[in-house]
N, C-alpha and C positions, 0 to 999 in steps of 0.2 A: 787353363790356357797359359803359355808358355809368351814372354816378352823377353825383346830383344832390344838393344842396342850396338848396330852394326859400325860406329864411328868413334871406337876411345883411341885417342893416340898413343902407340907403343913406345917412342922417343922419350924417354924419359925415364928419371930414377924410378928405379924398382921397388922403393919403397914406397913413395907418392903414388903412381898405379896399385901398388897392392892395395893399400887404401881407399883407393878410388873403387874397384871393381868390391872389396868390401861395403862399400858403400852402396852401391848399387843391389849386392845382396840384396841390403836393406831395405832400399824401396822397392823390390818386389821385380826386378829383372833375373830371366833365366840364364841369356846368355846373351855374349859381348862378343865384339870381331876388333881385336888388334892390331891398327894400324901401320900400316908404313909408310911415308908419304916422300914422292920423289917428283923434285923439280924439272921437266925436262925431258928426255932422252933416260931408258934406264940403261944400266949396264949388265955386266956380270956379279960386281960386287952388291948388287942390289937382289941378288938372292935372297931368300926368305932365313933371318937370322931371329927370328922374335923367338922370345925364350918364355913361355907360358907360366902364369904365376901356381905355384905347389902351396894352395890353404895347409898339406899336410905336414907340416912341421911336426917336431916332437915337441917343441916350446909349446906351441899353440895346441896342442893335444893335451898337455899338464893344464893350462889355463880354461880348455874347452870342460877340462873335467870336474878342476875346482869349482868351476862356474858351476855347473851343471848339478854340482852338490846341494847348492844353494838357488832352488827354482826362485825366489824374491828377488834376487837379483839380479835374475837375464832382462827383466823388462821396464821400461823407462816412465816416468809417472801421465807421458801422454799416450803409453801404450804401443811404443813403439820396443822392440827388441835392439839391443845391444851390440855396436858393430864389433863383429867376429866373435858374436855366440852361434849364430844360426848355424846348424849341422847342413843346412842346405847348400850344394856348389856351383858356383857359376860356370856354365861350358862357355870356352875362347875359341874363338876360330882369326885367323889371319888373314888381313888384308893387304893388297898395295893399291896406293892411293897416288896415280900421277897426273900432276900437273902438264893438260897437253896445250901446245902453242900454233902446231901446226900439224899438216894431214902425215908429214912424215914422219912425227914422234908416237902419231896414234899406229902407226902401220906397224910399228916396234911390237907391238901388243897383238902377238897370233899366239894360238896353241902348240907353234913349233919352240917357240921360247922355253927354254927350262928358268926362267926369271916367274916365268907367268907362271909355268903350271906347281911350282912353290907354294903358292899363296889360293887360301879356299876362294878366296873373295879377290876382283880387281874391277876396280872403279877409274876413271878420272874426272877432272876437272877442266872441263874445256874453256877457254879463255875467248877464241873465238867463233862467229855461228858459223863459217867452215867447219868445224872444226866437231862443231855439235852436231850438224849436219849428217857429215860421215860418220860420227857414232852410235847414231839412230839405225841404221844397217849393219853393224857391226855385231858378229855373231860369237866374238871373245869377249865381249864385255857385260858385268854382271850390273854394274850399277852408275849413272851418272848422276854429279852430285851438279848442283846448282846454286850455287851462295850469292847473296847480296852486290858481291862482287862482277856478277854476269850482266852486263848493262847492253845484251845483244836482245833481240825481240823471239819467243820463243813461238813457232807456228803450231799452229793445234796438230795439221799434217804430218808433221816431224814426231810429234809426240804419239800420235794413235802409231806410228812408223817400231815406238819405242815399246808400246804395248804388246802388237802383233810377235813382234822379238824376244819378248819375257825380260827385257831390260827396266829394270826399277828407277823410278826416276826418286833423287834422295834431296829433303829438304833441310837444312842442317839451325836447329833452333837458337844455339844457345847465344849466336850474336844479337838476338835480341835483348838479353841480360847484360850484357857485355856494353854495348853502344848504346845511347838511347839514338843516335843519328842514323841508324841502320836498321831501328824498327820499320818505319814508312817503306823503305827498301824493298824487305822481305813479307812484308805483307801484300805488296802490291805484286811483287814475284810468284809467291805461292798461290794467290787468287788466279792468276794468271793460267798456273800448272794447273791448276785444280777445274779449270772451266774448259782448257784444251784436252782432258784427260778423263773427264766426267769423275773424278775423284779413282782412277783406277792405276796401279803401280807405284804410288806414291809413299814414301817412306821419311818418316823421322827420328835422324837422329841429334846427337849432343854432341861431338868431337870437345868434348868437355875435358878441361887440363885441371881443373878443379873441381871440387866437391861440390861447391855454394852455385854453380850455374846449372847445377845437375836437376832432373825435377823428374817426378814419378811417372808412371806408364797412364796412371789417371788423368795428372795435367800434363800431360802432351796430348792425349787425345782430346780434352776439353780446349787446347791449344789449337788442333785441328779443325773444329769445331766454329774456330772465330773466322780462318780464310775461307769457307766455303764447302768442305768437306762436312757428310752426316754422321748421326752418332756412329753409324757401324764400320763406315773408311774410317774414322778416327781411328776406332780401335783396331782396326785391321793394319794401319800405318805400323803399331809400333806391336803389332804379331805378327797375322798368316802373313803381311806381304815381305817382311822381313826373312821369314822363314823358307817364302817363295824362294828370294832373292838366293838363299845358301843351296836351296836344292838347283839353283839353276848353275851355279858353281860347280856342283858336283857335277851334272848330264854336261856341262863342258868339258873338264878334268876327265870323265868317263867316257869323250867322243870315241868308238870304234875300238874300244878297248872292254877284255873283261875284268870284273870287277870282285873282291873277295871283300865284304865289308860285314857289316850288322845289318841281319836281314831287319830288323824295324826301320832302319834308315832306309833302305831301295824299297820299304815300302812305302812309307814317305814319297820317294822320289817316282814311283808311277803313278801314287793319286796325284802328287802333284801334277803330273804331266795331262793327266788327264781332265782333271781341273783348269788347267789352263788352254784346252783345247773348248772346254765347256765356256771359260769365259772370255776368248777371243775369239772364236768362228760362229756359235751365232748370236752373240750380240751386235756384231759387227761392227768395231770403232769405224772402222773406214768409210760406211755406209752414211750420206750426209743425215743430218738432224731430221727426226718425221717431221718437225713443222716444215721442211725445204722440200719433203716428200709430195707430188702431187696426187691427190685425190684418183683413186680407183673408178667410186665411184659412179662420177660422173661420165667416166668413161667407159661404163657397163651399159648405164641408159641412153648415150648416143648412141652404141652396137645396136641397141635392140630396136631404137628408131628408125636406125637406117634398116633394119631387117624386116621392120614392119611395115616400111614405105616399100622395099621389094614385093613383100606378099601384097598388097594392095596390086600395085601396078601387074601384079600377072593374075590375076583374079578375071573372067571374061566377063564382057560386056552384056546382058539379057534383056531383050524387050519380048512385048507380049503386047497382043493384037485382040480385041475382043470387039465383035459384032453383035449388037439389041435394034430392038425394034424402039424408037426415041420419039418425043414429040417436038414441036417447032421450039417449045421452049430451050429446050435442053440440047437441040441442035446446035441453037446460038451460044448457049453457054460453052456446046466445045467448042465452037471456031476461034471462039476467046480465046479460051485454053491453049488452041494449036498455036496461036502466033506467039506464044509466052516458049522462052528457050526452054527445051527440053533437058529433063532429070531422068539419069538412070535409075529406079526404085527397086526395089526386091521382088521375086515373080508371085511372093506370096502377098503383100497385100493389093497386087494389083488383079490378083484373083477375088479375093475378100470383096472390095469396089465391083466387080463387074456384075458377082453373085445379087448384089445388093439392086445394081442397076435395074438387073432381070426382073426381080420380085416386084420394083414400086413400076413395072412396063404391063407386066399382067394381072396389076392389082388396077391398074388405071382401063385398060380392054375389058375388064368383067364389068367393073363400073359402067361404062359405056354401052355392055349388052344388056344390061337391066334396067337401062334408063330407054332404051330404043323398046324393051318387051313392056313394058309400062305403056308408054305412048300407044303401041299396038293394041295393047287392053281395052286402056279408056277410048279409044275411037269404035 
């Protein structure tokens, strides 16, 4: 798996960066994205002038080889390797990073710009929630960062706005090391991201000028880990989604245009595509939370009750009339019965009842004729 650090500042001595990006070797990152950061309004002179650092010296090719003679001593006695032994190289890609203040400095940033279409990567820094607002719609922008410094309220709406878009939203760590007064800040910032986003787009980097605030691809994720993010958005923070973020760079730079590149890259760039049609259309961020979802259920067994109160109410009405031959008792027992409100009953047990009646009517008349042929005997 391939780690990224999409935030090292470009502005600066070339040899302190080269160090740096050595350094990052180090701890186990693939590839970095070169900053440029502009105040403002860009211009023309803010073309893409970043000058990519060459590990392939002849110097450092003598010294890669000496080394190399002697395997005892590329590695360090906690086991770490030796900066500017690793034969491994970091890939750079270029960003510009602007500081925007208002809707018309963001309007500067289309893909008619030959400023923009320079740089793999273009982010900015919105200052105000105008400002964040319109960049959540915004179909030239690959990344918006969010620092401690954003003291505007971010809406959950705005941000699933920024998912749908393939806009990465970036959280930048290292002013935690930096300030202790700006820890409280960014924690409550990124808990913030993280619960309007359900942990989805979110990116960490270091915009790191030095070495000592820099920290490995393990504790950033373990770092992500503390706002609210789970183990596998941690990890995905500082890879796939950083990796989203550069294909989503190119399918901009590539809008309506054909492309001659490395076919493993455009392969890249259709699973991604299609990956992100997997993880925004039916997860559906837009879709409110199932707890705000109301129950189906309940409204399957009203259907069917109102359905069953129709079949009732057209069901017809049946009576049944049945004539026996009765005695005085059982006469009186109906007249009872009749004054009592009438029940419609089923025609079958009021058949059952009648059958019944008949039997105990000409079990009582046999009775009667043997008790009359008696009398006639004995006289």
């Amino acid at each position: 798996m391939a780690y990224y650090d999409l935030n090292i500042p470009a502005q600066q001595d070339p040899n302190v960066l080269k160090d740096i990006l050595l350094f990052m070797t180090k701890l186990g990152y693939d590839s970095v994205a070169l900053t440029h950061t502009v105040d403002g309004k860009i211009s023309p002179k803010d073309i893409c002038k970043i000058q990519k650092i060459d590990f392939n010296d002849d110097d450092e090719k003598k010294n890669n080889n000496n080394n190399n003679s002697n395997e005892q001593g590329l590695a360090t006695s906690s086991g770490w390797l030796k900066v500017g032994t690793s034969k491994k190289s970091i890939k750079q890609y270029t960003r510009l990073e602007v500081v925007v203040k208002n809707n018309a400095e963001l309007q500067m940033l289309n893909s008619n710009n030959p400023v923009v279409q320079s740089y793999d990567l273009i982010s900015i820094i919105p200052t105000d929630i105008n400002v964040f607002n319109a960049a959540c719609n915004s179909t030239d922008i690959d990344i918006i960062t969010l620092t401690s410094f954003s003291k505007f309220i971010v809406k959950p709406d705005r941000i699933r706005q920024c998912i749908q878009k393939g806009i990465s939203i970036e959280l930048v760590y290292t002013s935690i090391f930096e300030k202790e007064s700006e820890r409280l800040s960014f924690f409550q910032l990124a808990s913030s991201v993280v619960r309007s986003s359900f942990g989805k787009n979110i990116i960490l980097s270091s915009r790191g000028k030095h070495s000592k605030f820099m920290r490995s691809p393990y504790d950033i994720s373990n770092l992500g880990h503390l706002f609210g993010l789970n183990f596998d958005q941690a990890k995905a923070s500082v890879s796939k989604l950083p990796h989203s973020a550069i294909l989503h760079g190119l399918s901009r730079k590539t809008k309506g245009l054909a492309l001659v590149s490395d076919p493993a890259l455009l392969r890249d760039l259709e699973l991604w595509k299609l990956e992100r049609k997997d993880d925004v259309t039916p997860t559906g961020n837009t879709v409110p939370h199932p707890k705000n979802k109301k129950p189906e259920k309940k409204q399957d067994i009203e259907n069917d009750n109102d359905a069953d109160d129709q079949v009732i109410e057209q069901e017809p009405k049946t009576t049944t009339t049945t004539t026996t031959t009765t005695t005085n008792d059982q006469i009186k027992s109906k007249s009872k019965k009749s004054n009592e409100p009438s029940v419609n009953k089923p025609s079958d047990t009021t058949t059952t009842k009648s059958t019944t009646i008949k039997k105990e009517n000409q079990m009582d008349v046999d009775h009667k004729d043997t008790t009359i042929k008696r009398k006639r005997n004995n006289e």
